[in-house]
VMD Tcl script that draws the C-alpha trace (Angstrom):
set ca {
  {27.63 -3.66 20.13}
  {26.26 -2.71 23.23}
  {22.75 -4.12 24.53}
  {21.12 -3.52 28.20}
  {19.93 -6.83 30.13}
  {16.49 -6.51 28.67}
  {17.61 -6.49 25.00}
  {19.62 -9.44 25.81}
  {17.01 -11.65 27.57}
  {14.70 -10.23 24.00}
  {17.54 -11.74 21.99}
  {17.74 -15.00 24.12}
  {21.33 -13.91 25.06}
  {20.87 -13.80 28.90}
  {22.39 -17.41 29.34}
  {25.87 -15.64 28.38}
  {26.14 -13.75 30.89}
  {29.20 -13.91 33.03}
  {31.26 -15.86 29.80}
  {34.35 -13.63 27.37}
  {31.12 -13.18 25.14}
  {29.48 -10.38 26.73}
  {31.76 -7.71 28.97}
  {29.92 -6.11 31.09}
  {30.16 -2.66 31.24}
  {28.39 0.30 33.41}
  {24.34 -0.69 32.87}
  {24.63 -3.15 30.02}
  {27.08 -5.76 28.36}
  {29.52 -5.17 24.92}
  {28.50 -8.10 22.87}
  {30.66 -9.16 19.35}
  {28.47 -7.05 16.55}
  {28.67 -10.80 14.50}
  {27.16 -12.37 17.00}
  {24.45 -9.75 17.82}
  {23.84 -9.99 14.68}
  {23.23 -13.39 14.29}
  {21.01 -13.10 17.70}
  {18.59 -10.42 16.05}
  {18.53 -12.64 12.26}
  {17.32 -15.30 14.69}
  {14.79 -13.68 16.99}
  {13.24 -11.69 14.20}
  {13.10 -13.88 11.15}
  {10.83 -11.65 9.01}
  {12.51 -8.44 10.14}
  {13.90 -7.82 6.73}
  {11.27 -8.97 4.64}
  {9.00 -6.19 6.55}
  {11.65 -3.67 6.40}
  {11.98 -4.36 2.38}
  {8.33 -3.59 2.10}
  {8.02 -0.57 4.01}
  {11.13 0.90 1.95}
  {9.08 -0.17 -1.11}
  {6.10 1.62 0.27}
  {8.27 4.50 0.68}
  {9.82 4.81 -2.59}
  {6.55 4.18 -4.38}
  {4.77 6.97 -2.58}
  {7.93 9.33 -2.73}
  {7.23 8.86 -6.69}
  {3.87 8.88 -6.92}
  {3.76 12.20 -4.99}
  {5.63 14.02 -7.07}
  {3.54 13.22 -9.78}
  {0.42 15.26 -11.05}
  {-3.09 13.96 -10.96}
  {-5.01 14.60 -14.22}
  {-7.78 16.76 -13.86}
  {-10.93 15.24 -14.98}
  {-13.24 17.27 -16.29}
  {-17.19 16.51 -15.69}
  {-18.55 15.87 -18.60}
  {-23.00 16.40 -19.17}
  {-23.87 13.02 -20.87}
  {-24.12 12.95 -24.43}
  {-28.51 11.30 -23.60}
  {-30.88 13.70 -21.48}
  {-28.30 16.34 -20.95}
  {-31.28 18.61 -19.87}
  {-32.35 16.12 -17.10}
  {-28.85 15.95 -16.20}
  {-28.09 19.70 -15.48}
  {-32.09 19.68 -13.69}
  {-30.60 17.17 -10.91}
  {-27.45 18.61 -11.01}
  {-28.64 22.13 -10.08}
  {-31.13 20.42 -7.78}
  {-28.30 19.02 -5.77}
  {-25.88 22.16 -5.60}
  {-29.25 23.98 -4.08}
  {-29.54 21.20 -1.20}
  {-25.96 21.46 -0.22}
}
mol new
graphics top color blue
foreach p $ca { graphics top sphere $p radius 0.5 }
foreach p [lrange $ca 0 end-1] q [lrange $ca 1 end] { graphics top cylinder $p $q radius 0.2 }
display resetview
């Protein structure tokens, strides 16, 4: 895996440098991909947990999108239906 000097001081990896761990190579070092990924398990503990939830989130709202709402339909209520419809034209005729 390949990481730049920044990702490896991020990953606490910096005190490798210069051992048959890292190579160097042009403006960053090849690291083992085992290792790396034992380096980002350990600097990011909850990493996965938060990456479970937000696929979660995903495939909840990918569902729920393709779903359709029902339509409610407004009802006048079944006591004072005139009064009703008075306040209910009353406020279509202030907005």
């Amino acid at each position: 895996k390949f990481v730049t000097a920044e990702e490896l001081g991020s990953l606490g990896l910096s005190s490798l440098v210069g051992t048959k761990a890292l190579r160097p190579y042009m403006h960053g070092f090849f690291v083992d991909s085992r290792l790396h990924a034992k380096a980002v398990s350990l600097s990011q503990p909850f990493a996965y947990e938060q990456w479970r939830k937000q696929r979660v989130q995903e495939r909840l709202g990918a569902k729920t999108a393709g779903r359709i709402a029902p339509v409610k339909k407004e009802r006048p209520p079944k006591v004072n239906a005139a009064l009703a419809e008075e306040i209910a034209t009353r406020e279509r005729q202030a907005v």
